[in-house]
C-alpha positions in Angstrom: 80.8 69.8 203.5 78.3 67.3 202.3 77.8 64.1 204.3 79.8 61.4 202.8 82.7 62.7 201.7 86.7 62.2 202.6 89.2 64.7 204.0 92.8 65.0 202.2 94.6 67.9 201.3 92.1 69.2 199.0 89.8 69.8 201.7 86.7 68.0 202.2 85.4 65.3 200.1 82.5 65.7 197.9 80.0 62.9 196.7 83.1 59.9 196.6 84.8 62.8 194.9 87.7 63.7 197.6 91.1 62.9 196.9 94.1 62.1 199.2 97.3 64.2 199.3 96.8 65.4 195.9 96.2 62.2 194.0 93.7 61.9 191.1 91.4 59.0 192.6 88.2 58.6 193.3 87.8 58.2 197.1 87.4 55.3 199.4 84.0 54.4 201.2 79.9 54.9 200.5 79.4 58.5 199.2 77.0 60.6 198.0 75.5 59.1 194.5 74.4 61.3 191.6 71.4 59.1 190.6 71.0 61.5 186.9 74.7 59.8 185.5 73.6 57.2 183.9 70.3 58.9 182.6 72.3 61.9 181.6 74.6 59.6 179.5 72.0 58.5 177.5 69.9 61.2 176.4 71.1 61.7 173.1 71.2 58.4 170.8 74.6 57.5 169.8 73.3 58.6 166.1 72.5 62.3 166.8 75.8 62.9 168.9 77.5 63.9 166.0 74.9 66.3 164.6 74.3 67.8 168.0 77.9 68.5 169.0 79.0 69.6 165.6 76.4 72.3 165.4 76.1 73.9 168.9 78.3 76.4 170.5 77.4 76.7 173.8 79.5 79.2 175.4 79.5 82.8 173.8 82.2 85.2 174.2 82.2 88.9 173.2 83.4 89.4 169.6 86.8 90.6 168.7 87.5 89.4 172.4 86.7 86.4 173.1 88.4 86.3 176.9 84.9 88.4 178.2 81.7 86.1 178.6 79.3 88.6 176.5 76.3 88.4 178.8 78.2 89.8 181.5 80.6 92.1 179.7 81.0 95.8 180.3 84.1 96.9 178.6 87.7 96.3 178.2 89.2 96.9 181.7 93.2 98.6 182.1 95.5 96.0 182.8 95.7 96.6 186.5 91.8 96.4 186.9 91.7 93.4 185.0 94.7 91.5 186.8 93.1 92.7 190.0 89.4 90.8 188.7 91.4 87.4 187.6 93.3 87.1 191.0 89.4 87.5 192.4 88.4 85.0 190.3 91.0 82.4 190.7 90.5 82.6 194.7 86.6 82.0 194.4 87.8 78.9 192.5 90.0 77.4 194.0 88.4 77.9 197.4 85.3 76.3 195.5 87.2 73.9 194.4 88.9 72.7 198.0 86.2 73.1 199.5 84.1 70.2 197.8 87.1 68.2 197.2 87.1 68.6 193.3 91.1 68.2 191.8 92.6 70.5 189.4 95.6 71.8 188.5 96.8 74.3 186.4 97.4 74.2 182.5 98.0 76.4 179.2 99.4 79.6 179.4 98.6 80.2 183.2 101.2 77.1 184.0 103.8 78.7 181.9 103.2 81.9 183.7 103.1 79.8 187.1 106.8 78.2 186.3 108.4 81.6 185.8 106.7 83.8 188.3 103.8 82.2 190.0 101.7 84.3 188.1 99.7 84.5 185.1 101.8 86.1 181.6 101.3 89.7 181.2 99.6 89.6 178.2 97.3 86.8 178.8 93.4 87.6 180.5 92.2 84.4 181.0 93.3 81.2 183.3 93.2 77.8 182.2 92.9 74.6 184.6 92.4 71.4 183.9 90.4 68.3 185.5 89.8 64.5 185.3 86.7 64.2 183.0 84.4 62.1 185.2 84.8 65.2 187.8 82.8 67.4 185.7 79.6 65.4 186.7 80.9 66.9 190.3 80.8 70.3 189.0 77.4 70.0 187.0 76.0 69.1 190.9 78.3 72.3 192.3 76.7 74.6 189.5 73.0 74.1 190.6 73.8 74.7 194.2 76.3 77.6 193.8 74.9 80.9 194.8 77.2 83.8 194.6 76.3 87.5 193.5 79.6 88.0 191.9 80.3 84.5 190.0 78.7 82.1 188.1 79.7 78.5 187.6 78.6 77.0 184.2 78.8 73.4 182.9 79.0 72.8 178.8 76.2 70.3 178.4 78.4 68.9 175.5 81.1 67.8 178.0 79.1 63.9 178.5 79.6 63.2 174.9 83.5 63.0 175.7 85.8 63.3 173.1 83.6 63.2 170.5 83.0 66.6 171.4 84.2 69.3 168.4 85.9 72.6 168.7 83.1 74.9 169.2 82.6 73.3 172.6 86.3 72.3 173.3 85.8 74.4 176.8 84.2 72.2 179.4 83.5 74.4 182.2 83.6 77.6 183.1 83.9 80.2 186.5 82.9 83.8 185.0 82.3 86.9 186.8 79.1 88.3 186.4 81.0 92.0 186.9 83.1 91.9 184.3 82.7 88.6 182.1 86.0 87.3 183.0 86.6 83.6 183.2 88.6 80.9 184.0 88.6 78.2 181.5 88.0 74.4 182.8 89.5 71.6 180.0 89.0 68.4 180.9 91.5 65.0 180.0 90.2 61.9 179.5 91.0 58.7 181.4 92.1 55.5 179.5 90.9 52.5 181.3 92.8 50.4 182.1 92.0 46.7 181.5 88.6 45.6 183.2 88.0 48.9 184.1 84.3 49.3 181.9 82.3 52.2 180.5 79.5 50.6 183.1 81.8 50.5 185.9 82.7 53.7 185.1 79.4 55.4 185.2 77.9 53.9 187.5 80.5 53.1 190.2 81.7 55.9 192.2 81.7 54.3 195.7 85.5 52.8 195.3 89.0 54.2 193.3 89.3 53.2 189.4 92.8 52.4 188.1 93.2 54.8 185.0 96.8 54.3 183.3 96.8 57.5 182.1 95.3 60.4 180.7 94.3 61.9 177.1 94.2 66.1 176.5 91.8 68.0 174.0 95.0 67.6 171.6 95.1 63.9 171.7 97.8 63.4 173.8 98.6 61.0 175.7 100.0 61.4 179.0 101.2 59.2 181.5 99.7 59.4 184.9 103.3 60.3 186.5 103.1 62.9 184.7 100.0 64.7 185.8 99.8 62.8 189.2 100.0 63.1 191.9 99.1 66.8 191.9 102.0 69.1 193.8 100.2 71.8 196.2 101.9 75.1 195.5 100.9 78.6 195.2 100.5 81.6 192.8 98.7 85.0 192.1 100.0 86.3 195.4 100.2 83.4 197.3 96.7 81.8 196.3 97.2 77.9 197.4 96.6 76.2 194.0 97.4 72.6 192.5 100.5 72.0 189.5 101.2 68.9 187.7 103.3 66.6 189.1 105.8 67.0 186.1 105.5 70.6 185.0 108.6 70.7 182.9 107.8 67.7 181.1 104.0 68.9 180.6 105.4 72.2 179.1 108.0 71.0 177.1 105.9 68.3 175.5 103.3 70.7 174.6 104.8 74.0 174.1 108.4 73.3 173.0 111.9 73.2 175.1 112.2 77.0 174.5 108.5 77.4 177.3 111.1 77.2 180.1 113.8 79.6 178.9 111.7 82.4 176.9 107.8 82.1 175.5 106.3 83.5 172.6 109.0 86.3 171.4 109.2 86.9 174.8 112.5 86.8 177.3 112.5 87.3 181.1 113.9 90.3 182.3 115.8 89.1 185.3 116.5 93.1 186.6 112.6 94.3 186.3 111.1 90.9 186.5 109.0 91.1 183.7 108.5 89.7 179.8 109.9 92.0 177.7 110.9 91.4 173.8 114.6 90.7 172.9 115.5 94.3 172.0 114.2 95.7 175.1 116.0 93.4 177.3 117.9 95.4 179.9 121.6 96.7 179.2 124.4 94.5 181.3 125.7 97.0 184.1 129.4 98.0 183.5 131.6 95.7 184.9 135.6 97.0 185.9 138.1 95.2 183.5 140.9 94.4 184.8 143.6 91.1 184.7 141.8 89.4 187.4 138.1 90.0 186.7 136.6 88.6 183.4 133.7 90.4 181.4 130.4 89.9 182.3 127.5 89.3 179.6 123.9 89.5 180.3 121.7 86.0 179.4 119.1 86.3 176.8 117.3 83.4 178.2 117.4 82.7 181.6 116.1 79.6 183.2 113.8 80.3 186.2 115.6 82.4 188.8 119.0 81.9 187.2 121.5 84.4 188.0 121.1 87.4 185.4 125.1 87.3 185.0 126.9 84.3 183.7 130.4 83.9 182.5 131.2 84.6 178.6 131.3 81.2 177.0 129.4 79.5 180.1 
């Protein structure tokens, strides 16, 4: 760990960049400065910004599948290879990850998956995380200094312009395997300051906390700090330690609807395989005996976590 840092949960603190029991500060005491910040801020005028992120796409993904980074792809992979390759993935993050102290949790489609089986939907083949913006600067530092045969870790450039970023470069980071060309997606969210809390300051001070009130997604969103923070440690992918947000329900509701945390997508939990299946596959009840005493038994076409698969006609 670099000289520096500060311990918490995450693991060892990176640069000022540690956290404490999951929370999204900036950590206490003199740290390791990244002297480029400021000069990195301001190599583009503010009057070719627009120009330069409108017209650039900086990552490239294969076409007609655009989950595979296309320098490193080498064909579609069967659905066990390729669960087997994401589950390698996430573990090189997220030990990356602790071990310089960086904060993320996860977001999109992987936290749906997360809140129904602590692991990723069948049909999706990428992972999506997100971060505080000012911790990407972290990760541009990680990226020169990672060396690993199998992964690569890849900042978007466009990421210091903020949101004035445009679609094409919507994806601020990204771990891909260099086997395969499977990825995890990084998204950042913006901190609002709060009041006093300048654009200087925030540059150029990384030695103490800064007070953010709360947060802003690619989407515009606004979200309250309680609701991302502070960050829950849990587990998924086969008991891979990971980060959620502090509020998952209200995250997922907010963003994907009520109906992301009883079925998703034409989709319904089967609660006797354990697995997503459509409506008209759903498993048949089992025959229940009818007699005076014991009541018919219906099987529930949208179960709620780990619910019991049997419920009481009319309940």
């Amino acid at each position: 760990v670099p000289p520096g840092g500060c311990g918490g949960e995450v693991g060892g603190g990176f640069g000022g960049l540690g956290v404490e029991n999951g929370a999204e500060g900036l950590c206490d005491g003199p740290g390791t400065r990244f002297p480029a910040f400021r000069e990195e801020a301001r190599l583009v005028p503010p009057s070719e910004m627009r120009v330069l992120v409108r017209d650039i796409k900086f990552f490239e993904e294969v076409e007609g599948n655009t989950h595979f980074d296309r320098r490193y792809y080498r064909g579609n992979l069967p659905k066990p290879e390729l669960r087997a390759e994401m589950r390698r993935l996430f573990a090189e993050f997220a030990a990356l990850m602790d071990h310089y102290g960086v904060p993320y949790f996860l977001d999109g489609g992987s936290l749906i998956g997360w809140f129904w089986k602590k692991e990723p939907l069948p049909w999706d083949d990428d992972i999506d995380v997100g971060v505080q913006w000012q911790h990407l600067f972290a990760l541009q530092w990680i990226s020169k200094v990672y060396r690993n045969p199998h992964f690569e870790l890849v900042v978007n450039p466009h990421f210091i312009f903020g949101e004035a970023v445009k679609a094409n470069n919507i994806i601020d980071a990204r771990l891909i395997s260099r086997d395969s060309g499977a990825f995890i997606d990084i998204v950042a969210y913006y901190p609002v300051l709060s009041e006093g809390a300048t654009a200087e300051k925030f540059l150029g001070e990384f030695e103490s906390p800064l007070s953010w009130v709360s947060y802003r997604d690619k989407g515009g969103r606004l979200w309250p700090k309680a609701t991302l923070f502070p960050l829950q440690r849990t587990a998924w992918m086969e008991n891979i330690s990971t980060w959620v947000p502090n509020q998952v329900e209200v995250k997922l509701h907010r963003v994907y609807g009520p109906t992301s945390t009883t079925d998703y997508s034409e989709r319904v939990f089967d609660l006797r395989r354990l697995r997503w299946v459509k409506p008209s596959e759903l498993s048949p009840p089992t025959p229940q005996p009818v007699s005076v005493s014991t009541p018919r038994f219906v099987v529930r076409t949208s179960p709620r976590r780990w619910s019991l698969p049997w419920v009481k006609k009319g309940h």
